[in-house]
N, C-alpha and C positions, 0 to 999 in steps of 0.2 A: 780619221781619228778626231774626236772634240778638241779641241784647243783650248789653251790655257784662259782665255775669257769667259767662255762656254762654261768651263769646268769652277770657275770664281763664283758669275751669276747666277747658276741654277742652285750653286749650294748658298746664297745670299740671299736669294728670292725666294724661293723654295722651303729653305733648312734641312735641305739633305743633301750631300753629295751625288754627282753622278752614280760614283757604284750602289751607291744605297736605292736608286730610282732603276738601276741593271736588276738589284737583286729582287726588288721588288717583281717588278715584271717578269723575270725569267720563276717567282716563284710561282705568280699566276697565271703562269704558259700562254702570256700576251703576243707570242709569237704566233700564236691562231687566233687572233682577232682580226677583224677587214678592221682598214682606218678608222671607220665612222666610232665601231667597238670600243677602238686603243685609243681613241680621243677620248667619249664618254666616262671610261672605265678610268683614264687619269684624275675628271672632271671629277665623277660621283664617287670614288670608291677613296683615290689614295689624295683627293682634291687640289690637285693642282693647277686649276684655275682657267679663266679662260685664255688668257694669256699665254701662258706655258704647256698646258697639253697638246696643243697642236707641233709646240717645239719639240717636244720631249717625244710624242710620236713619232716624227720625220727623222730626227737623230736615232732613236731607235730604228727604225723601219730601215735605215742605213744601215744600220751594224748589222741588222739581219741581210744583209745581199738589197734592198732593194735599191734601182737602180735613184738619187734623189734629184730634182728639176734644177736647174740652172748650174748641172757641174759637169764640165768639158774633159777630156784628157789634155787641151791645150794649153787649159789656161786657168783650170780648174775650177771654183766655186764661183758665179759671175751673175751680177743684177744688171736688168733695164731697167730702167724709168723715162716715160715720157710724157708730158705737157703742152697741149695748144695752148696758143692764147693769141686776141686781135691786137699782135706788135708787130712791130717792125725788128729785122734780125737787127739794124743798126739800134734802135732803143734797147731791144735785149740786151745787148752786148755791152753795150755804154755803162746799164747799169750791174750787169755779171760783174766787170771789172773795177764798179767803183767801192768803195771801204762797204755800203753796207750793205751790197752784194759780195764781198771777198767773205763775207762775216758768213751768209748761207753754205759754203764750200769747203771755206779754208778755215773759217774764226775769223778774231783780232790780229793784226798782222799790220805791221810796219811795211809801207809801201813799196814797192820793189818794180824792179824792171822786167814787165811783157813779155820775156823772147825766151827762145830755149836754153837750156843752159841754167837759167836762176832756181837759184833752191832758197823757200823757205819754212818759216816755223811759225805757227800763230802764236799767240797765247794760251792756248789753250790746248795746248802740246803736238797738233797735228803739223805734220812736215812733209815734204816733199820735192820734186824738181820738175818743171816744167821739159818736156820733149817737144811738143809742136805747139806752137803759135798763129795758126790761122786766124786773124782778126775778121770777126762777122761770120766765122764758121764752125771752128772749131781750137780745142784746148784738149791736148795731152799731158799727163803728168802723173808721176807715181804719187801717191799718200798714202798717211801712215799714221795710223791715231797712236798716243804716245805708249797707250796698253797692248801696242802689238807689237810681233817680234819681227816680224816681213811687212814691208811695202806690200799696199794694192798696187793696180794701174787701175787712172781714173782719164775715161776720155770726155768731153762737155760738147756735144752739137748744137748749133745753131741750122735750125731745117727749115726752110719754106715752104709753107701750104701752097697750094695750087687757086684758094679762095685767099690769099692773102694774108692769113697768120703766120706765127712762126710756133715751132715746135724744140722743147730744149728736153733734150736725151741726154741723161748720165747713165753710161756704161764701167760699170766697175767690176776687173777679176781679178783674179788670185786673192780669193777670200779665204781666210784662213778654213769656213767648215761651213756646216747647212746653218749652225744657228747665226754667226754673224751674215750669212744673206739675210736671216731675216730682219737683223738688225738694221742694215745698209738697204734694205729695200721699204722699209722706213722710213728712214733717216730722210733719203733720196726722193721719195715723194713727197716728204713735209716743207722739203727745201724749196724745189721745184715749184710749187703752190705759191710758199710764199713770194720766191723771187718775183713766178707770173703776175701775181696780186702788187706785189709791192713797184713793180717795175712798172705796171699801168697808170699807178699813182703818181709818179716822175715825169707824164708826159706833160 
């Protein structure tokens, strides 16, 4: 089912509600279009942009049975992200955990202690609690942006190339629906880029 972000954005972006973009479709019996069609016909006909057609497809294409990409029975709606870069897992991590690496993950945030167990809040309303503390490998922890009703789980890899890089993987599920993965799989590449860019610049 679309969750309450989903159903905010597309009528703020858009200016139609969901059901207005159901009814739409079910009166142009968009249920017989291939993808390429139901993307097009959002584009050209009812224009909704290049942005949001492809959304507005795959949450539809959902509601018709089909089956959508990165949602488990386990754990349900779940993004990867991953980035090479020529660092070191210890420079990585030095700068993951300093204020303006907390700042790509978490926000503004009052410093806090490392371990599992600690729960906090940025500024800019995301929260959470650390579960595992692997320093120079790995970070588990729920978050939870402040417009949501459920905690993600967000796990942070530190991976070693075989040629000597390292690789930083965010894995994040229990995503409310298809549209916030596309959000979080976003979000999680822009972070990722700049951490690797800005982290190289520290050494």
């Amino acid at each position: 089912m679309p969750g309450q972000v989903f159903r905010r954005d597309i009528e703020r972006e858009t200016g139609a509600p969901w059901e207005q973009w159901l009814q739409w479709l079910e009166e142009d019996a968009a249920q017989r279009y291939s993808y390429d069609e139901l993307t097009g016909y959002l584009q050209e006909v009812r224009g909704a942009g290049l942005r949001w057609a492809p959304i507005i497809a795959d949450m539809y294409r959902q509601q018709q049975g089909h089956k959508p990409v990165g949602q488990t029975i386990a754990v349900g709606f779940n993004i990867g992200v991953r980035k090479t870069a020529a660092l070191s897992r210890e420079q990585l991590w030095h700068y993951l955990i300093s204020p303006d690496g907390l700042k790509l993950w978490i926000g503004e945030v009052e410093p806090f202690n490392l371990e599992a167990g600690t729960v906090f809040e940025s500024k800019e309303g995301v929260s959470g609690k650390l579960s595992v503390v692997k320093p120079y490998e790995k970070l588990r922890l729920s978050w939870q942006r402040p417009d949501w009703e459920h905690p993600s789980t967000l796990q942070i890899y530190l991976l070693p190339t075989k040629t000597g890089k390292t690789t930083i993987s965010f894995n994040q599920e229990k995503l409310d629906d298809l549209y916030m993965r596309h959000i979080m799989k976003r979000h999680w590449e822009e972070a990722a880029e700049r951490m690797l860019q800005e982290a190289g610049q520290t050494r």
